[in-house]
VOVO-740939 format. One record per residue (C-alpha): residue in three letters; x, y, z. Coordinates in nm, 4 decimals, padded with zeros to 6 digits, always signed. Last residue first. Layout:
BEGIN
resn: ALA x: X y: Y z: Z
...
end
This chain:
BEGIN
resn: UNK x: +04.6086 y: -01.1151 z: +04.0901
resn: UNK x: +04.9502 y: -01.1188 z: +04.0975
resn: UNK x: +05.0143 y: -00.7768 z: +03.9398
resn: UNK x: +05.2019 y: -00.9150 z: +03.6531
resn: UNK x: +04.9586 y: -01.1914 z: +03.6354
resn: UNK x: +04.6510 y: -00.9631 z: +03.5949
resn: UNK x: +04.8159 y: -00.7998 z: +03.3177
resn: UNK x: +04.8911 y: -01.1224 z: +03.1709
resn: UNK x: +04.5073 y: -01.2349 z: +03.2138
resn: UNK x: +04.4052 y: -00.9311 z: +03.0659
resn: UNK x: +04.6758 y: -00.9241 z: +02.7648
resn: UNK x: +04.4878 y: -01.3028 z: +02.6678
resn: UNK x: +04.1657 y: -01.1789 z: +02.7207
resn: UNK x: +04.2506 y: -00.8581 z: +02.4917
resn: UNK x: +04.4041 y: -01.0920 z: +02.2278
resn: UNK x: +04.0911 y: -01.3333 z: +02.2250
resn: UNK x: +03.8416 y: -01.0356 z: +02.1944
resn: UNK x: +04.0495 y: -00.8953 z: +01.9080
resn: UNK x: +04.0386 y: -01.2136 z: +01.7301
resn: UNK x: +03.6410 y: -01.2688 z: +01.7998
resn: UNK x: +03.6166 y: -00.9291 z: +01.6563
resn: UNK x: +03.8402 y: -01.0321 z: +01.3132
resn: UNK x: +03.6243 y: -01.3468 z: +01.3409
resn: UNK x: +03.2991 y: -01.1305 z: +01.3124
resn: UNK x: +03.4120 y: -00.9253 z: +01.1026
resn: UNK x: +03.5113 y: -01.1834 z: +00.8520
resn: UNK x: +03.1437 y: -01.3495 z: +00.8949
resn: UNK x: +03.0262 y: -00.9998 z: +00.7962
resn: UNK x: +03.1579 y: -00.9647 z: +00.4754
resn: UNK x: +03.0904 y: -01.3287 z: +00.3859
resn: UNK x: +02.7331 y: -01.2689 z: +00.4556
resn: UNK x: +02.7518 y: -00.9157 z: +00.2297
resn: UNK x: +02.9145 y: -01.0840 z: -00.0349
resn: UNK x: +02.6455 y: -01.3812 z: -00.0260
resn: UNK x: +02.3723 y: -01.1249 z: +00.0056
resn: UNK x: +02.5094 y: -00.9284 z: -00.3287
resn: UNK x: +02.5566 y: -01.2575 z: -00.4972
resn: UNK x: +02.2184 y: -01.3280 z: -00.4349
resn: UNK x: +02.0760 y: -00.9797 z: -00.5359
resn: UNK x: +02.2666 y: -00.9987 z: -00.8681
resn: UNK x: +02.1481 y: -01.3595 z: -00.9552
resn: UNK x: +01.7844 y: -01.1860 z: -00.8843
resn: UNK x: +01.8648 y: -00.9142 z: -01.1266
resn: UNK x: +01.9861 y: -01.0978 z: -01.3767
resn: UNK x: +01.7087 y: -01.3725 z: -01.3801
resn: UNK x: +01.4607 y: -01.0540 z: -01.3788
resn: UNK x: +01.6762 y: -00.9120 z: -01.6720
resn: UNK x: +01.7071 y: -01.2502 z: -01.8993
resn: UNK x: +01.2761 y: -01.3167 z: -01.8119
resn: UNK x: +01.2279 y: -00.9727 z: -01.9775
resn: UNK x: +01.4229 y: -01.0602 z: -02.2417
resn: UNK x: +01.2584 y: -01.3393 z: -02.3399
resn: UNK x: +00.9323 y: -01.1957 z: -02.2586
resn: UNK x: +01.0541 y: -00.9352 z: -02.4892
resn: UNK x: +01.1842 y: -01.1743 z: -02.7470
resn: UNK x: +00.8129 y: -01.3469 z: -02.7900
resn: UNK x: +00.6835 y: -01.0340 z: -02.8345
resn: UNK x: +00.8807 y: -00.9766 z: -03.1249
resn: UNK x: +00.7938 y: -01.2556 z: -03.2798
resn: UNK x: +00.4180 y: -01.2494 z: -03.2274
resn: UNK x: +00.4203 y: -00.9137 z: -03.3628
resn: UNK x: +00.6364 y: -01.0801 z: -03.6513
resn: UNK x: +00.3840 y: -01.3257 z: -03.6974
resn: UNK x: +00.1095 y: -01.0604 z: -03.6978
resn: UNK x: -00.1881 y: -01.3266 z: -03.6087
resn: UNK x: -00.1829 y: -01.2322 z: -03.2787
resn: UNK x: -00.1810 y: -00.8926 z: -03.4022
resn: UNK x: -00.5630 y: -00.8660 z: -03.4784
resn: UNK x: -00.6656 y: -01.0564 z: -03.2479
resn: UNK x: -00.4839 y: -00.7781 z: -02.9999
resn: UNK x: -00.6763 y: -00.5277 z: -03.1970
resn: UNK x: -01.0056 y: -00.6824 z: -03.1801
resn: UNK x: -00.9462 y: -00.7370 z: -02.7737
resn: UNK x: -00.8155 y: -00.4079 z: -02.7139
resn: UNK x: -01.1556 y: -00.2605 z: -02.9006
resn: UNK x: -01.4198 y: -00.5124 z: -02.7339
resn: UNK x: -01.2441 y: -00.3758 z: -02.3981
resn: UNK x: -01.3235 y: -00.0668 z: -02.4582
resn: UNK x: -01.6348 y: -00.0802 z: -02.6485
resn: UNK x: -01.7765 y: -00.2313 z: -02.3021
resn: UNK x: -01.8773 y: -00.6075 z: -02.3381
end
């Protein structure tokens, strides 16, 4: 096995058996799994925001469409088209 890796291992023995080693790597991946579950709820609620966003322009546009069709056709009957 190359020294290097013969080294890492010894030491990581080593602190396995560190129980507050073991302790505080236990509240890092605890943390760690806290931030990526943070981040993700994050991203959803930025894609729902963003979807609900866009589904209001939408209906605002579908609004304005439905006004402008509805001035057309009394423009048109004004001129008696």
């Amino acid at each position: 096995m190359d020294s290097a890796i013969q080294k890492a291992n010894n030491r990581l023995n080593f602190l396995s058996q560190d129980k507050e080693f073991l302790h505080r790597a236990n509240l890092r991946t605890i943390a760690l799994s806290d931030f990526t579950t943070a981040m993700n709820d994050a991203k959803d609620e930025g894609r729902l925001e963003a979807q609900k966003e866009f589904e209001s322009e939408i209906k605002n546009k579908d609004e304005q469409i439905k006004r402008l069709e509805e001035e057309l056709k009394k423009y048109r009957m004004s001129k008696g088209d």
